[in-house]
N, CA, C and O atoms as CSV, one atom per row, in Angstrom:
chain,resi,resn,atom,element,x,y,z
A,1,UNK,N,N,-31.886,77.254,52.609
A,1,UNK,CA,C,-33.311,77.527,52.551
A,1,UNK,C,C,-33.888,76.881,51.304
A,1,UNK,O,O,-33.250,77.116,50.277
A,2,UNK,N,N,-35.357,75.835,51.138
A,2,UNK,CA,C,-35.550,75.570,50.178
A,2,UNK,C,C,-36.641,76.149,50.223
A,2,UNK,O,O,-37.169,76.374,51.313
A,3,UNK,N,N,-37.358,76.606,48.769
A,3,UNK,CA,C,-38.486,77.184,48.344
A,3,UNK,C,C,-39.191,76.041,48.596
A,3,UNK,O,O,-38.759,74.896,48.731
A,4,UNK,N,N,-40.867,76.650,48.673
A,4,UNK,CA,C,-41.865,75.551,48.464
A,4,UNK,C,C,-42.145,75.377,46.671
A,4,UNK,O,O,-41.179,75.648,45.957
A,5,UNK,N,N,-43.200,75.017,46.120
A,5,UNK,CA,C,-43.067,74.925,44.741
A,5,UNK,C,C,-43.889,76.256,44.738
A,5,UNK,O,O,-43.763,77.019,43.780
A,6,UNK,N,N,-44.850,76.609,45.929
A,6,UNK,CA,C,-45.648,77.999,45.268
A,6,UNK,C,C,-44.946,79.182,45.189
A,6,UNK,O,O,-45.258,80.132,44.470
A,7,UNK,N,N,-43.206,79.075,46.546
A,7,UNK,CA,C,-42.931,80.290,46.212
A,7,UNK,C,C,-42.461,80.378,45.342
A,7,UNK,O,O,-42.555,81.463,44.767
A,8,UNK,N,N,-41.534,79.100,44.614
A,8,UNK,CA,C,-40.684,79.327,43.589
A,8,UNK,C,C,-41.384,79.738,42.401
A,8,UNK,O,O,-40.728,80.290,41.518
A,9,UNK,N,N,-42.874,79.512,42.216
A,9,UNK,CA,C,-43.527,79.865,41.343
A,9,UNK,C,C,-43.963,81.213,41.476
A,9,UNK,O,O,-43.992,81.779,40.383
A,10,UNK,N,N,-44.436,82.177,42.774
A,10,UNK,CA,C,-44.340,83.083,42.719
A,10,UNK,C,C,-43.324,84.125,42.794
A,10,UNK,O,O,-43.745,85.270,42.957
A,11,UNK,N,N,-41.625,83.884,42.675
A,11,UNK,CA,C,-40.576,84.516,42.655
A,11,UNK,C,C,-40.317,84.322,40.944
A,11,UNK,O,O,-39.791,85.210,40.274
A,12,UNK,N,N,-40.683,83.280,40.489
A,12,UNK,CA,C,-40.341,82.971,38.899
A,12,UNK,C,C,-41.107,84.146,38.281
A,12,UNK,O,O,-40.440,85.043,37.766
A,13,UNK,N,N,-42.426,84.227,38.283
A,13,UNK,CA,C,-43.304,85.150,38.028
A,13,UNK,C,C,-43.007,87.135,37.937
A,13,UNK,O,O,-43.037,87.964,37.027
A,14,UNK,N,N,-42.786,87.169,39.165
A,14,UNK,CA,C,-41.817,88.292,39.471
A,14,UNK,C,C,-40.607,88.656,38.784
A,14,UNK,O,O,-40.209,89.804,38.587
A,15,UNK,N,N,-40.070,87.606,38.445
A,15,UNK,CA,C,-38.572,87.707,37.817
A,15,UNK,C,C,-39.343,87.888,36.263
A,15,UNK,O,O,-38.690,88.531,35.441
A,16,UNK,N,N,-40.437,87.457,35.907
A,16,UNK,CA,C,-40.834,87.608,34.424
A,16,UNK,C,C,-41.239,88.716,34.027
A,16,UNK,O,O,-41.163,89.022,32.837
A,17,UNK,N,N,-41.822,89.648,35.090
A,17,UNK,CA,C,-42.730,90.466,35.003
A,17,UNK,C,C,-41.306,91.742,34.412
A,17,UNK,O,O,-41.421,92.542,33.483
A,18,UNK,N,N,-39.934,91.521,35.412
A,18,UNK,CA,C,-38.736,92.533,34.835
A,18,UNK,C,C,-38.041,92.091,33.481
A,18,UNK,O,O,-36.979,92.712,33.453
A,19,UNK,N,N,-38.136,91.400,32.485
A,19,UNK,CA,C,-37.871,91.376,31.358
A,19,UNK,C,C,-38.421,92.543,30.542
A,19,UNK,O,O,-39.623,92.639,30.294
A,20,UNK,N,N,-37.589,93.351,30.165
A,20,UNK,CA,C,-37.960,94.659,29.329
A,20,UNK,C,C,-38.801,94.110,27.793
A,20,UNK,O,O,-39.901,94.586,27.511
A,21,UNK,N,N,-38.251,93.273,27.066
A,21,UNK,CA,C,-38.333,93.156,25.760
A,21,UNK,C,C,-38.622,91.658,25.866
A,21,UNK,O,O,-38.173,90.886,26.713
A,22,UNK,N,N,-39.671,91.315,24.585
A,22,UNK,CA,C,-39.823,89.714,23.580
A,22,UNK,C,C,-38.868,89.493,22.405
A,22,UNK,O,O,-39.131,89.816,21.246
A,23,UNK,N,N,-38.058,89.078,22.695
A,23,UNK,CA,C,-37.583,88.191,21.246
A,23,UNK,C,C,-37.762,87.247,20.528
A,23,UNK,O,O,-37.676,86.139,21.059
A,24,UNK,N,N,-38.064,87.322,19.118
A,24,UNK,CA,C,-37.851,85.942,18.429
A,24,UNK,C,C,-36.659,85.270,18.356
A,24,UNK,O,O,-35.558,85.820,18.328
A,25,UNK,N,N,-36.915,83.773,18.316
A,25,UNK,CA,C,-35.803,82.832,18.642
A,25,UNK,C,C,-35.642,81.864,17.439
A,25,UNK,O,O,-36.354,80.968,16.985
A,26,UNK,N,N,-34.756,82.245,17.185
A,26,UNK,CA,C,-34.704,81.099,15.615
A,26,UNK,C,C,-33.848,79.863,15.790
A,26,UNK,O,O,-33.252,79.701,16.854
A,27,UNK,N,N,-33.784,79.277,15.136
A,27,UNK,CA,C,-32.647,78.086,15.791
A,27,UNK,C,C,-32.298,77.980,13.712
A,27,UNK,O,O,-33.180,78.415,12.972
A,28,UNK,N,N,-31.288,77.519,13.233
A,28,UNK,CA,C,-30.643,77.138,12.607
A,28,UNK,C,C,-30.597,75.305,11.926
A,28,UNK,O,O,-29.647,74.612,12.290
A,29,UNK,N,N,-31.167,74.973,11.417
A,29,UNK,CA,C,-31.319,73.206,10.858
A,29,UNK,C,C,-30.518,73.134,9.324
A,29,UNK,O,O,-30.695,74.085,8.562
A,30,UNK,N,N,-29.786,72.183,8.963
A,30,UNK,CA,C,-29.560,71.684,8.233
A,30,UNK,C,C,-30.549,70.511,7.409
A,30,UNK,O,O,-30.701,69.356,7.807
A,31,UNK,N,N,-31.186,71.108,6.148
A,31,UNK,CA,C,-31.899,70.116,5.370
A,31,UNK,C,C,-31.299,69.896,4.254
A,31,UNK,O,O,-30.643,70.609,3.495
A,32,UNK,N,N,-31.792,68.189,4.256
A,32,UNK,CA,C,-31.176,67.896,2.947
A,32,UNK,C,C,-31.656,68.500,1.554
A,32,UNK,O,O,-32.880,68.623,1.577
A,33,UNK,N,N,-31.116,68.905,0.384
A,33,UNK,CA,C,-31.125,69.269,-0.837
A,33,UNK,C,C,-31.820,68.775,-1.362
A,33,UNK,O,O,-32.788,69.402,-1.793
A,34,UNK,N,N,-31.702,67.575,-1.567
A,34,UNK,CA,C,-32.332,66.270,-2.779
A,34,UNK,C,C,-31.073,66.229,-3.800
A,34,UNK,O,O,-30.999,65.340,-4.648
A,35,UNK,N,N,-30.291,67.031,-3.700
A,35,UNK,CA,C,-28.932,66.389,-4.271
A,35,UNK,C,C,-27.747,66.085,-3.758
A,35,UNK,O,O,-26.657,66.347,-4.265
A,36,UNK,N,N,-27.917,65.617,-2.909
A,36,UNK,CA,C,-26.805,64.807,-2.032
A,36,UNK,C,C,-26.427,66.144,-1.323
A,36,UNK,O,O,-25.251,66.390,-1.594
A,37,UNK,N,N,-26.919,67.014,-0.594
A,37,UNK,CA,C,-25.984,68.135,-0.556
A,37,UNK,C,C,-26.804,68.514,0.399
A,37,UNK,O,O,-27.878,67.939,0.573
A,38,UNK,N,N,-26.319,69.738,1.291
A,38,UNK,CA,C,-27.194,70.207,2.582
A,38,UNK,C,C,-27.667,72.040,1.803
A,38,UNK,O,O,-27.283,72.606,0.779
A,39,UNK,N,N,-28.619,72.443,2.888
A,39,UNK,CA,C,-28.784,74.044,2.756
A,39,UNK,C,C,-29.217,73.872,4.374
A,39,UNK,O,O,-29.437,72.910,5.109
A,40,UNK,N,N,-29.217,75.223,4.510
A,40,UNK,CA,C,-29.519,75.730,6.016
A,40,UNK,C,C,-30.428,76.630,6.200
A,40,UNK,O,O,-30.197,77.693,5.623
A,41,UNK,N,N,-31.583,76.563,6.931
A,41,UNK,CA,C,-32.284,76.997,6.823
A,41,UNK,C,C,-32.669,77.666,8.620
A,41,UNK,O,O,-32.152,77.118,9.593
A,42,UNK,N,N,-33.418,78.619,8.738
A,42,UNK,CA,C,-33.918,79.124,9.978
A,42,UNK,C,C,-35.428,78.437,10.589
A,42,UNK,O,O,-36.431,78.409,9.876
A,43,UNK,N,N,-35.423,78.182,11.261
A,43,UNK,CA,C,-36.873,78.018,11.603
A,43,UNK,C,C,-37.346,79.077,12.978
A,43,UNK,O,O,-36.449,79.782,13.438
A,44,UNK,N,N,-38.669,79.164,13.576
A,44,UNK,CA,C,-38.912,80.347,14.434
A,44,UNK,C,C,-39.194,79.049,15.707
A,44,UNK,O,O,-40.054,78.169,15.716
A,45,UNK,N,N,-38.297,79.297,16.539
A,45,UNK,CA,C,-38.838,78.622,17.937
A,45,UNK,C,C,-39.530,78.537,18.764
A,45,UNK,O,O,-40.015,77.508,19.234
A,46,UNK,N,N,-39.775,80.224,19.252
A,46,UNK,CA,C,-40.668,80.919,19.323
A,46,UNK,C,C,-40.213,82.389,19.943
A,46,UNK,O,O,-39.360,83.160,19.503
A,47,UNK,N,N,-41.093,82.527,21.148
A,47,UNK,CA,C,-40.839,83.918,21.718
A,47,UNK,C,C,-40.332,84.193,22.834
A,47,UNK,O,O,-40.919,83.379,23.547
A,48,UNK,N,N,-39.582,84.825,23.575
A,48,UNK,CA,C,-38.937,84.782,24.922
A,48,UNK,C,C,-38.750,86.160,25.374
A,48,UNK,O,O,-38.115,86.960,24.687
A,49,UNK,N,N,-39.347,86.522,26.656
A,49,UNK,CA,C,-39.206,87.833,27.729
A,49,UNK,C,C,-37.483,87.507,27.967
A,49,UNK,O,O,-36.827,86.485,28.171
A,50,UNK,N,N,-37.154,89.030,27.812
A,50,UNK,CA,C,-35.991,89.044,27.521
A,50,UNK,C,C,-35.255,90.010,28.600
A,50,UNK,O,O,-36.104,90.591,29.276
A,51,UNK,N,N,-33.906,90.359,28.965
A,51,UNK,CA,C,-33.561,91.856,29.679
A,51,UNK,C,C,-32.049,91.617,28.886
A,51,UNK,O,O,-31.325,90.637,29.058
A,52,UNK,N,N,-31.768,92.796,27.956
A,52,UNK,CA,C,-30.242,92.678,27.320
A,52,UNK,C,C,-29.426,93.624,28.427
A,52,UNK,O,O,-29.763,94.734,28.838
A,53,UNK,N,N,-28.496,93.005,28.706
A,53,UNK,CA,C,-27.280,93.577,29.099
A,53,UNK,C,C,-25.715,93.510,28.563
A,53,UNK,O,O,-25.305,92.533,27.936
A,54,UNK,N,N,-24.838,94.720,28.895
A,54,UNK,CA,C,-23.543,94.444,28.688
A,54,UNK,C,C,-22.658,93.406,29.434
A,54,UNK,O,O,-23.135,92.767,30.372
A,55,UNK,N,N,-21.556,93.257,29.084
A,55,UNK,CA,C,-20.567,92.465,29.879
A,55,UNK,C,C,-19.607,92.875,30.674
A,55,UNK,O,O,-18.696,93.611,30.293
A,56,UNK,N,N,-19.787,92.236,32.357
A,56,UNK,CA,C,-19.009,92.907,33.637
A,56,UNK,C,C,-18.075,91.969,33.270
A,56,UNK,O,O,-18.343,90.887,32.747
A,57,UNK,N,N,-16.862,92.421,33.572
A,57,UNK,CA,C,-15.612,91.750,33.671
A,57,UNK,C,C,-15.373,90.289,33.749
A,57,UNK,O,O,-14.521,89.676,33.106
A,58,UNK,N,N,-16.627,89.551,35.021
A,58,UNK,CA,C,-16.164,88.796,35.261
A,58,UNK,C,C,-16.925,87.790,33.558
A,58,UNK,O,O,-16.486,86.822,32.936
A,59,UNK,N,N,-17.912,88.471,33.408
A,59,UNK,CA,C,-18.184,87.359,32.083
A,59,UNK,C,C,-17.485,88.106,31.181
A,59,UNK,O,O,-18.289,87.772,30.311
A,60,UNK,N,N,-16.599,88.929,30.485
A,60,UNK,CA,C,-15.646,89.235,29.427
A,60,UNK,C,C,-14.689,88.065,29.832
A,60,UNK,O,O,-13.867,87.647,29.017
A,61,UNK,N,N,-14.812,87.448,31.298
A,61,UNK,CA,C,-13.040,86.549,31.740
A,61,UNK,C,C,-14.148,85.731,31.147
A,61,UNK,O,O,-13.986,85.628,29.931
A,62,UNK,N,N,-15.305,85.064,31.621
A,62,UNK,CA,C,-15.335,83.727,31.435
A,62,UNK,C,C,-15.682,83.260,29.735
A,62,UNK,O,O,-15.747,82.175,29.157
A,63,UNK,N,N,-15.889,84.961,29.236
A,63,UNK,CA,C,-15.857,84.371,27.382
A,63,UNK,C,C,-14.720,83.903,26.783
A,63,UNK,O,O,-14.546,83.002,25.962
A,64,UNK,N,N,-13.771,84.869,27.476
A,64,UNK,CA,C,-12.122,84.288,27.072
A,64,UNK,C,C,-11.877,83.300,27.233
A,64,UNK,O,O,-11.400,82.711,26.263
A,65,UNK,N,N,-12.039,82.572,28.455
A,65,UNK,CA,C,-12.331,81.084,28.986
A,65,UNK,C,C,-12.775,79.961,28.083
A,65,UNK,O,O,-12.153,78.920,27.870
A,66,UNK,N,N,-14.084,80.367,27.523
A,66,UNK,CA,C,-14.577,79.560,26.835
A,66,UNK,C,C,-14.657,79.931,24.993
A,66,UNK,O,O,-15.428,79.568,24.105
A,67,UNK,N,N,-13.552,80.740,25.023
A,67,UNK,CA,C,-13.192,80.931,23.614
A,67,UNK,C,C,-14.202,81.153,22.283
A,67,UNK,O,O,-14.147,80.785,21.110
A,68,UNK,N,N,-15.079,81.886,23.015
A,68,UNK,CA,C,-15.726,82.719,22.168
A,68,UNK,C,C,-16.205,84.461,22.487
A,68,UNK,O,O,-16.574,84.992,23.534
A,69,UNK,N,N,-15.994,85.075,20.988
A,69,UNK,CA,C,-16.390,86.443,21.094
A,69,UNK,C,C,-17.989,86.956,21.419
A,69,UNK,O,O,-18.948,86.699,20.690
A,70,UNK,N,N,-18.043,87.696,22.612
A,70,UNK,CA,C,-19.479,87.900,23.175
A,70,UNK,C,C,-19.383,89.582,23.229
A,70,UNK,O,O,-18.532,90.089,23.959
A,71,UNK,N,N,-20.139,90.290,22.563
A,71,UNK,CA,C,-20.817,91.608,22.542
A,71,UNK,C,C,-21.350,91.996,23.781
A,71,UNK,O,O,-21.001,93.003,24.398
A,72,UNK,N,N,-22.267,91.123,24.166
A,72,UNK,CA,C,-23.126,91.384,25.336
A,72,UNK,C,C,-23.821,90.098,26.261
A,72,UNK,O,O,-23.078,89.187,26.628
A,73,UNK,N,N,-25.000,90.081,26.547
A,73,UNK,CA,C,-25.569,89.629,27.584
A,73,UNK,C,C,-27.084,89.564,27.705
A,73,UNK,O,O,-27.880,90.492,27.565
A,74,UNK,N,N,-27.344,88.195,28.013
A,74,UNK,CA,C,-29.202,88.278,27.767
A,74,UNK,C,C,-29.807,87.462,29.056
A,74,UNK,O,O,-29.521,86.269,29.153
A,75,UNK,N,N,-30.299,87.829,29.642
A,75,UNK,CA,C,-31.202,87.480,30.758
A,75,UNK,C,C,-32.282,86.754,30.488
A,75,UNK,O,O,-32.876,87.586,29.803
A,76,UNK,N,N,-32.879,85.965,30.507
A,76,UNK,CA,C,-34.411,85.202,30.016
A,76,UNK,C,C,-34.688,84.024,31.188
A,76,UNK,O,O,-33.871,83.500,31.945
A,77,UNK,N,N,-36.187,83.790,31.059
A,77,UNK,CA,C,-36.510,82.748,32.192
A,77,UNK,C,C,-35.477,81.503,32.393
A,77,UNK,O,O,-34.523,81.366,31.628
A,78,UNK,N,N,-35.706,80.680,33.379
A,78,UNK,CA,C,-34.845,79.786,33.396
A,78,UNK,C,C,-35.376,79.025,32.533
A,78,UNK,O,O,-34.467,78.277,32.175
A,79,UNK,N,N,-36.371,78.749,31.945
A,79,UNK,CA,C,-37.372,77.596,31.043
A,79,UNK,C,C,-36.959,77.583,29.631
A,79,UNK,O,O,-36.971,76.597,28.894
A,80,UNK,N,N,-36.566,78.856,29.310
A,80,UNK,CA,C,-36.317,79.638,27.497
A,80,UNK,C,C,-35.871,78.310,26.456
A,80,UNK,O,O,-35.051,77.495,26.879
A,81,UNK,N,N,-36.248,78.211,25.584
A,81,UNK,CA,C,-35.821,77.021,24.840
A,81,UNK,C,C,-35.150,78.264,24.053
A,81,UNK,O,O,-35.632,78.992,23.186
A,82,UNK,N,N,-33.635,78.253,24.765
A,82,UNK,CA,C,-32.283,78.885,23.928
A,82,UNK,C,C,-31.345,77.885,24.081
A,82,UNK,O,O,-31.189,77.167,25.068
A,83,UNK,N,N,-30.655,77.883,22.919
A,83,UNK,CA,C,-29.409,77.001,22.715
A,83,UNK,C,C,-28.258,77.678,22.066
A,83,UNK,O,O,-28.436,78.876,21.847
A,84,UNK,N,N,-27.249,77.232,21.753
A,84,UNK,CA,C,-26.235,77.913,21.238
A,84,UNK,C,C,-26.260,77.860,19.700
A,84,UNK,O,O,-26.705,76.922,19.039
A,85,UNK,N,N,-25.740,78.954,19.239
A,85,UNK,CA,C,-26.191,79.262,17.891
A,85,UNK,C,C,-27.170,80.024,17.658
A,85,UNK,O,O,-27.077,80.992,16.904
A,86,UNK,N,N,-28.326,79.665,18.323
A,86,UNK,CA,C,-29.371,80.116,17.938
A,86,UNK,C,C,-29.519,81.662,17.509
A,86,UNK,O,O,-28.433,82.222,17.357
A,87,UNK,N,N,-30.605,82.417,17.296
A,87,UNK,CA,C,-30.473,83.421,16.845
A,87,UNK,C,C,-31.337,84.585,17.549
A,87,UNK,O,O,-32.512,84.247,17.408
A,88,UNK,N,N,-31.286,85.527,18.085
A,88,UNK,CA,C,-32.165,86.051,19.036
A,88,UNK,C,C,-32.633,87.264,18.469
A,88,UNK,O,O,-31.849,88.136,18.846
A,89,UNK,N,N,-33.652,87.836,17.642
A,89,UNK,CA,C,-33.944,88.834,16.456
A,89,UNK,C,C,-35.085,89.967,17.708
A,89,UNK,O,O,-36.058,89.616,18.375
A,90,UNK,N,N,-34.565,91.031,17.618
A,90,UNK,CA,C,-35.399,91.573,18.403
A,90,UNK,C,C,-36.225,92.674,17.366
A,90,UNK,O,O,-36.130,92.722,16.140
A,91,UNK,N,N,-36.910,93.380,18.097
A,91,UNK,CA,C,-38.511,93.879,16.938
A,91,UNK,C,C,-38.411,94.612,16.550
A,91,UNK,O,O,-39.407,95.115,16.030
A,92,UNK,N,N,-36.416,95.677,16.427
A,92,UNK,CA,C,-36.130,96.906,15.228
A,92,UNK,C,C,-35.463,95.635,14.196
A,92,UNK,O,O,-35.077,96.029,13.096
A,93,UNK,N,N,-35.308,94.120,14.501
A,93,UNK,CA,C,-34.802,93.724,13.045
A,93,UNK,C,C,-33.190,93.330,13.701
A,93,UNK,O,O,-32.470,92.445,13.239
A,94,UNK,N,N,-32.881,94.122,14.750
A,94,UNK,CA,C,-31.114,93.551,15.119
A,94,UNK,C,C,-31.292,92.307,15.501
A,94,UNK,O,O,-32.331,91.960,16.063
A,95,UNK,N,N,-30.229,91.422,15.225
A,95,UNK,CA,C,-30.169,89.970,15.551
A,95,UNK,C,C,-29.069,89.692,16.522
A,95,UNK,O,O,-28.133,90.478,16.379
A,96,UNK,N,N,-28.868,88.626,17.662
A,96,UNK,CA,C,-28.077,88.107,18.049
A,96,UNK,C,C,-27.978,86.695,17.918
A,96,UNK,O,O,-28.937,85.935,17.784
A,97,UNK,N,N,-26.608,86.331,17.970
A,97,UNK,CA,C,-26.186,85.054,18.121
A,97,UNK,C,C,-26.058,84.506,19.472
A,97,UNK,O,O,-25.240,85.029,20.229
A,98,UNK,N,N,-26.612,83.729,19.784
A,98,UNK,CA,C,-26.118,82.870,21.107
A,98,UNK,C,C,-24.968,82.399,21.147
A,98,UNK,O,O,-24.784,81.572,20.254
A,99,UNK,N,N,-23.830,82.626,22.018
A,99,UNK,CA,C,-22.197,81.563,21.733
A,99,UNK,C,C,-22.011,81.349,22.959
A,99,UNK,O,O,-20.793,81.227,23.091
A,100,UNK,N,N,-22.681,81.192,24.271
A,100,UNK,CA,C,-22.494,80.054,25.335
A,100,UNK,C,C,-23.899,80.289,25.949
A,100,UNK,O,O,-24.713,81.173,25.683
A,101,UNK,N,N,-23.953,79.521,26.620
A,101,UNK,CA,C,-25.156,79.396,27.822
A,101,UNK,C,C,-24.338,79.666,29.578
A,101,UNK,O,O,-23.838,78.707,30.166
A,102,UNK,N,N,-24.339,80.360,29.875
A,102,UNK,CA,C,-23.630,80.832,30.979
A,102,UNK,C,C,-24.254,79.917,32.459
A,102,UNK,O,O,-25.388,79.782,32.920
A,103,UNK,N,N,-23.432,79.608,32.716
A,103,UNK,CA,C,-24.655,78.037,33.810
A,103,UNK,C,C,-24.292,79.150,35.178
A,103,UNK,O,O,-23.247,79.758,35.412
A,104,UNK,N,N,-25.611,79.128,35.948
A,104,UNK,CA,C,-25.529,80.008,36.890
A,104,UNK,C,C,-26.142,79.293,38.048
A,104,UNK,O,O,-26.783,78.242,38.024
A,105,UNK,N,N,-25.707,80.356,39.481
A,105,UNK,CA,C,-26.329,79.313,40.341
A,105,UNK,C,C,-27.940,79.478,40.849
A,105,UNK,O,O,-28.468,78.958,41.832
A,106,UNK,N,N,-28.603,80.486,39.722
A,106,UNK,CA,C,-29.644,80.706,39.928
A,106,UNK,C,C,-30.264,79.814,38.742
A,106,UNK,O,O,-31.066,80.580,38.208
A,107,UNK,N,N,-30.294,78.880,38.219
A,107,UNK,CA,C,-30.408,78.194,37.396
A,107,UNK,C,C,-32.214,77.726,37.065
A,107,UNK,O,O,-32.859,77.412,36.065
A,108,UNK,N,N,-32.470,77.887,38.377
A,108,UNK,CA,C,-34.143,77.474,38.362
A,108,UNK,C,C,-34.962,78.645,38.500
A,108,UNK,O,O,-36.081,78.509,38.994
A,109,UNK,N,N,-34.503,79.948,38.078
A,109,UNK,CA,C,-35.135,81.022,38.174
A,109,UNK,C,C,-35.292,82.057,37.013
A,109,UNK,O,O,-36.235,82.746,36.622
A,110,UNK,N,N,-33.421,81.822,36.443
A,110,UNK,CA,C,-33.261,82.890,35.026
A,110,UNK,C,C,-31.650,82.403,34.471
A,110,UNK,O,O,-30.611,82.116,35.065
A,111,UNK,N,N,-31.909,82.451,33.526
A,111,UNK,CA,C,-30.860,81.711,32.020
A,111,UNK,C,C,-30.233,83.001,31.618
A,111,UNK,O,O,-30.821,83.954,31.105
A,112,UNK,N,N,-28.882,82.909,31.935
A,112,UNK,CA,C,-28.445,83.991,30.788
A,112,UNK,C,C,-27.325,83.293,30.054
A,112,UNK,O,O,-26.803,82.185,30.175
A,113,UNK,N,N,-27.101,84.527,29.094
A,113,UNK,CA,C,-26.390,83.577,27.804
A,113,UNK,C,C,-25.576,84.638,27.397
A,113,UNK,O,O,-25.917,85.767,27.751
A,114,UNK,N,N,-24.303,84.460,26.548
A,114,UNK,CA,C,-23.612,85.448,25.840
A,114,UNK,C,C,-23.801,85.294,24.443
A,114,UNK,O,O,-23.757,84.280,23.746
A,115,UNK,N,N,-24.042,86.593,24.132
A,115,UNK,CA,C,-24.654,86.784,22.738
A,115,UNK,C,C,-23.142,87.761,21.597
A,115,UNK,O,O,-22.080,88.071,22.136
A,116,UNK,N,N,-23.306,87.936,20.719
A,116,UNK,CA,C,-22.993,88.759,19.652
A,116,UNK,C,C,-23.838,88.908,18.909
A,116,UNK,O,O,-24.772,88.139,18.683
A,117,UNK,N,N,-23.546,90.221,18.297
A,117,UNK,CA,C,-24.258,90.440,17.224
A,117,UNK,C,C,-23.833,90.595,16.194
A,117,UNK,O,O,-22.754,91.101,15.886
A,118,UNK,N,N,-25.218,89.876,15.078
A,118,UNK,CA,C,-24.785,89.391,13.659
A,118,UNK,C,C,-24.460,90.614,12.821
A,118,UNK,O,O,-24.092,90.483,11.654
């Protein structure tokens, strides 16, 4: 079955409307010093409708898989400018780390990712 572009736009919509929470999204850059030397700095990416969840078995297998430690689980549009590393700060101040992008076969609808927290 293929969507037309209006339904996919009105099922995308729907899927936005169930994101519980906004997070800020920081991403992580390396600038130069001015003395030959780096610092690291945060910048704000922006904002993203969010739904946190725990981890079902089958993504605890596929973190092991991909050899990193994941706490939990984040749901966000398929569009989200999230990357790995990045930093996902929600609005009591707790932060997460992004450590994979979980490729799904709903891919044109909603992004989830495995997170820890900092």
């Amino acid at each position: 079955m293929v969507l037309t572009p209006q339904e996919l736009a009105s099922l995308r919509a729907a899927l936005r409307a169930l994101f519980a929470e906004t997070v800020t999204v920081r991403r992580r850059e390396r600038v130069a010093d001015g003395a030959g030397g780096w610092t690291v700095n945060e910048a704000v990416v922006g904002t993203v409708p969010v739904r946190f969840a725990g981890l079902s078995t089958q993504l605890q297998e596929l973190a092991r898989s991909l050899q990193v430690t994941a706490t939990g689980s984040v749901v966000c549009p398929w569009d989200a400018d999230v990357a790995q590393g990045d930093v996902l700060e929600r609005a009591d101040g707790t932060r997460w780390r992004v450590v994979a992008l979980v490729p799904a076969a709903t891919e044109y609808l909603v992004r989830r990712v495995l997170v820890e927290r900092e």
